[in-house]
N, C-alpha and C positions, 0 to 999 in steps of 0.2 A: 673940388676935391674928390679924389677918388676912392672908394672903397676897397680895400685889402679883402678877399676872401678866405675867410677865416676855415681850415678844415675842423669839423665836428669830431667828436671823440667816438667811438660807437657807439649807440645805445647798449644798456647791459642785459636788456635780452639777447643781442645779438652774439652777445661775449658768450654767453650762456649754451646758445644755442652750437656756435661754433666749436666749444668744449664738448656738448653733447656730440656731434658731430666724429669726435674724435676718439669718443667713450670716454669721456671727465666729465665730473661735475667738480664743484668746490670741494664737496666734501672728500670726494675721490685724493684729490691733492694736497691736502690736511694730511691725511693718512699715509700716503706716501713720503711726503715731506717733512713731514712729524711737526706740522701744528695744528696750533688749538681746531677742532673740528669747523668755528664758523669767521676763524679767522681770514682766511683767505679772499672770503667774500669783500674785504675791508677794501683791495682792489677795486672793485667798480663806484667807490666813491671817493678813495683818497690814495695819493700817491703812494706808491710802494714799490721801489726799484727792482727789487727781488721777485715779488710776485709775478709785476709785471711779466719780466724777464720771461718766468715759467708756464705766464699764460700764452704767451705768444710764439714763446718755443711749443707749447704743445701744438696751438691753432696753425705755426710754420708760418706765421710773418713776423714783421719786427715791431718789437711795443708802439716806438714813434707810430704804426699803421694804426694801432686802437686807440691808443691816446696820444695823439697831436698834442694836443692843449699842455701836455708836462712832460714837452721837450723843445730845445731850442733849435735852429736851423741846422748845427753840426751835431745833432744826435745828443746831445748832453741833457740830460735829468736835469728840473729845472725846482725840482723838490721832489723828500721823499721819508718816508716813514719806515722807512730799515736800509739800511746799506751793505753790501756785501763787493767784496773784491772780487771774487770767482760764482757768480751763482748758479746753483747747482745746473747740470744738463736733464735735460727731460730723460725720464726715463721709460723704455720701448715697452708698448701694447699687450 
């Protein structure tokens, strides 16, 4: 039997740092986005489609690239902790 390689999620310094990278941190994106201050950070441990979405828009790849693990082969959210129809677009530096 053969073993499936499974892609790893990113570790969340690296989420972190790539936001630094970008000039964001968490709390930068609370504030822009108007939540709770340490809300945001709820991304690196549990699903949240919407965040997602606006961490990876800001880093410029697509969620599935930092979190594999909560999504399925066609791109679908395999759970998630807020739903939004349109979420918002990052907004410029």
């Amino acid at each position: 039997m053969t073993k499936t390689k499974r892609r790893k999620d990113w570790h969340p310094a690296d989420i972190k740092a790539s936001l630094a990278k970008k000039g964001y941190t968490f709390a930068r994106i609370a504030r822009e986005y108007n939540y709770v201050l340490n809300s945001p950070n709820t991304v690196l441990w549990r699903p949240w489609s919407t965040m997602e979405r606006i961490v990876a828009d800001i880093i410029g790849v697509a969620p599935q690239t930092i979190w594999p693990s909560r999504y399925n082969q066609t791109g679908q959210h395999l759970g998630t902790k807020k739903t939004v129809t349109n979420p918002p677009t990052v907004r410029n530096v």
